[in-house]
N, C-alpha and C positions, 0 to 999 in steps of 0.2 A: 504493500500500500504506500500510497505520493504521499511525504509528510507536506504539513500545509504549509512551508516557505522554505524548498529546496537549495542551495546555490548549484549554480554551472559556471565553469568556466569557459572563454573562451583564448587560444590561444593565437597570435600573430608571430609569426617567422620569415625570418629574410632567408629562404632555401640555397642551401647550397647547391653544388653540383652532383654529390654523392649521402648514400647514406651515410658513413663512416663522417662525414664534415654534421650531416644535420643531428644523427644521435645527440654529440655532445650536447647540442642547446635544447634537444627536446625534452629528456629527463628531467632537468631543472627545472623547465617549465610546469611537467607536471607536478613533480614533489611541490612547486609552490601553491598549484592551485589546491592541490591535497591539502596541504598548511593553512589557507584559506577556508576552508568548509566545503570543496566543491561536490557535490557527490559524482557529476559527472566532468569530462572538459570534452571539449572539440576541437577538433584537429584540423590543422589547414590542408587544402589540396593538394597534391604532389609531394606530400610529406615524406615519400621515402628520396626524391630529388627532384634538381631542376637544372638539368646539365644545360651542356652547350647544344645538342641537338636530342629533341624532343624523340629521335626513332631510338635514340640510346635503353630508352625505355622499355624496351622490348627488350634487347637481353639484360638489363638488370629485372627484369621480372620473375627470370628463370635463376640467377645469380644473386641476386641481393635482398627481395621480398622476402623469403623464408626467415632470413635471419633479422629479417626489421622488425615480421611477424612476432618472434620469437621474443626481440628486447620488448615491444607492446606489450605482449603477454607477462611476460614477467615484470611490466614495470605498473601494471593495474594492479598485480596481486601484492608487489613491494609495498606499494602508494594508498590499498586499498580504498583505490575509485574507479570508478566506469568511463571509458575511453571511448571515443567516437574517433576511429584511427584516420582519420584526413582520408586522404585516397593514395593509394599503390596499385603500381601496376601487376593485373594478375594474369596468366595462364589460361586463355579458355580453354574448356575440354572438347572442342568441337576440333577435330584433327584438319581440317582444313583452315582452320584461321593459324597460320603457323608466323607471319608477320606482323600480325595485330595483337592486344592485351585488351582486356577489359581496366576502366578506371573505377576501383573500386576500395568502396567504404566501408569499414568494419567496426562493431560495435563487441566491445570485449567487457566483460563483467568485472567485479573485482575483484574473483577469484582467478581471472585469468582464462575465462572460458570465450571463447567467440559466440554470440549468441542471434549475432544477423548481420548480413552486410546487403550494401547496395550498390550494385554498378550503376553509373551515370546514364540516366538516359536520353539527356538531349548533348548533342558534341559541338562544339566552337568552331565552325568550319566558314568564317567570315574574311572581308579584309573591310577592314577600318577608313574612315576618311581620309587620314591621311596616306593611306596607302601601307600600311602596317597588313601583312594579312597570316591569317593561321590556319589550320586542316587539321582539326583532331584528329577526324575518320580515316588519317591515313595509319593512324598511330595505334587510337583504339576502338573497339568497336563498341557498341551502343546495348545501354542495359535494356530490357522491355520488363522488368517488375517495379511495380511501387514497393515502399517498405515501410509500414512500422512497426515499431517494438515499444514493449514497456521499460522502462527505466526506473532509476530513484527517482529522477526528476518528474514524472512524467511518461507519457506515452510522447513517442517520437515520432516522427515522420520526415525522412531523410531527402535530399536532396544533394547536389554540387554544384556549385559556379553558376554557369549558362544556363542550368534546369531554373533559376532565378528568373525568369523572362516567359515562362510557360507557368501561367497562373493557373490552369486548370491544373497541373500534379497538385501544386498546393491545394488546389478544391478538391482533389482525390484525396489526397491524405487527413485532410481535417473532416471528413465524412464517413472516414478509418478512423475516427474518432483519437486522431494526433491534438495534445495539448500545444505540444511543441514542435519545433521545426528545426535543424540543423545546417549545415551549408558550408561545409569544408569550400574554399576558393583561391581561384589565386585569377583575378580580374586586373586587367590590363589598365595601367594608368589613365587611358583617355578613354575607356569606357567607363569605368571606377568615379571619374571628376563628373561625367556627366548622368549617369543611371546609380549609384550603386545606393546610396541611401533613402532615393527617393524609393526602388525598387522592394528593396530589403522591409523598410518600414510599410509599402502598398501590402506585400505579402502577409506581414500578422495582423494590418489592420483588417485587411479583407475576410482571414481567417481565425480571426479569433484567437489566436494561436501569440505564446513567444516564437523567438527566431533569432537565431545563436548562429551567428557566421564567424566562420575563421579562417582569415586572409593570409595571405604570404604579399611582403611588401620589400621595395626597394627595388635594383639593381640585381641581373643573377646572370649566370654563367653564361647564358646566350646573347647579352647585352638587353634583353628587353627586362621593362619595370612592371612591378605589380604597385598596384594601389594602396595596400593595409586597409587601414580604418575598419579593424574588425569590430562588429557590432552586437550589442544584443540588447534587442529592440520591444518591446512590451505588444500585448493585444490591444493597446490605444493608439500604438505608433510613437511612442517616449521611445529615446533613446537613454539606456541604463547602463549600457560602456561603449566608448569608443576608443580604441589601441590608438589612434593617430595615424603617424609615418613611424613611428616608433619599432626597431626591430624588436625580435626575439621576446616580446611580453605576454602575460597573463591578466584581465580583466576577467571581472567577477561580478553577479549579480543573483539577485535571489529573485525567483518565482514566484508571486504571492497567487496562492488559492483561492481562497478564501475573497480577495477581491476578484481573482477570474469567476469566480462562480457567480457573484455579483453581476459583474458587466454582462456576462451572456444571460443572465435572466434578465434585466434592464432592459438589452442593446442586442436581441437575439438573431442576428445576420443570419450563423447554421441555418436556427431553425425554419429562417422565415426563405429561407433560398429555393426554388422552383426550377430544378433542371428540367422536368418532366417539360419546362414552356417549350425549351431550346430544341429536346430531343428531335432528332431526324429520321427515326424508328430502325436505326440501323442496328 
């Protein structure tokens, strides 16, 4: 059972190029949010790296995931809290995708047990106004489940990055009856300055829902910037931390119950929501 004012951390990282560079900073990060009261934390996007070239990704999925897995695992059961492991690249088992990975998120208990993940289901295959452009789809291939779980905090409803901009997942998952939302990321500076908080905060207001994002910021091995300003943002749209530009830190904020349960009986959006208008009887 949700106690009625959980904390959650959320954590910001300037990613290095490899695991062995990000380990160091990420332990500390969570032994602090432990120290803090967090029951859960969330993990930035590409949390096992963010090399010079994004296909590098592929063989460390085979090479260096296992052992990321492994410090994860053993650093929720050290730490005794629940870990929303960012996203690592994984192995699909479909023997024909032998070039591709899945970008995937894992939620580890704090006994150390994996208890749900989610692969990413919409990919960043854009090029920017200025002419900056990317292709996830070349790298990895696209999840087709929703996911939530329950947590200390809460019931969860997972997301990453670019899934931020498809509000109907979010309307899928708060009707999986998600309190909360997550959002491991690592958003590009010039989409970040113009979308990221308007977007982040449109998300829990619409759903009723917190929403716990965790960025990777700065400067990284391939010369392109992430944004930061990791957030986690209330079901009224308050914003309750923001990391800044600030590397390698930990914010913190608590879930109040007790007034969510309030505002949805007041202010009952879920309830009052009418997909059956839209359906197209498909």
């Amino acid at each position: 059972m949700t106690e009625a004012t959980p904390t959650v951390a959320v954590v910001q990282l300037n990613g290095r190029g490899d695991w062995a560079a990000n380990r160091a900073a990420v332990e500390p990060l969570i032994a602090a949010a432990a120290e803090g009261g967090a029951s859960v934390v969330v993990l930035p996007e590409n949390l096992l790296a963010m090399p010079a070239d994004p296909r590098e990704l592929v063989g460390m999925a085979r090479l260096d995931t296992p052992g990321a897995v492994d410090d994860l695992v053993a650093w929720a059961g050290k730490h005794d809290i629940w870990l929303v492991a960012g996203t690592l690249p994984f192995v699909p088992d479909d023997p024909a995708e032998t070039d591709r990975v899945f970008s995937r998120s894992l939620v580890i208990d704090s006994t150390g047990r994996i208890v749900a993940h989610y692969d990413k289901i919409h990919l960043f295959d854009v090029v920017l106004p200025d002419g900056e452009s990317y292709r996830e789809s070349a790298t990895f291939v696209a999840g087709d489940r929703p996911v939530v779980v329950d947590t200390p905090a809460g019931r969860l409803g997972m997301a990453t990055c670019f899934d931020l901009r498809f509000p109907e997942l979010f309307t899928h998952l708060a009707a999986a009856g998600a309190d909360w939302f997550c959002l491991p990321s690592a958003f590009t500076r010039a989409t970040g300055q113009a979308h990221w908080e308007v977007l982040v905060r449109a998300r829990a207001i619409e759903n009723s829902c917190w929403l716990v994002a965790a960025a990777q910021v700065g400067r990284h091995a391939d010369g392109r910037e992430t944004f930061g300003h990791s957030l986690i943002v209330d079901p009224w749209g308050r914003v309750l931390a923001d990391a800044g530009e600030t590397a390698d830190v930990v914010r913190l904020a608590r879930l109040e119950y007790p007034w969510l349960r309030g505002l949805r009986e007041r202010f009952p959006v879920r309830r009052l929501h009418r997909p059956e208008v839209f359906s197209d009887g498909r």
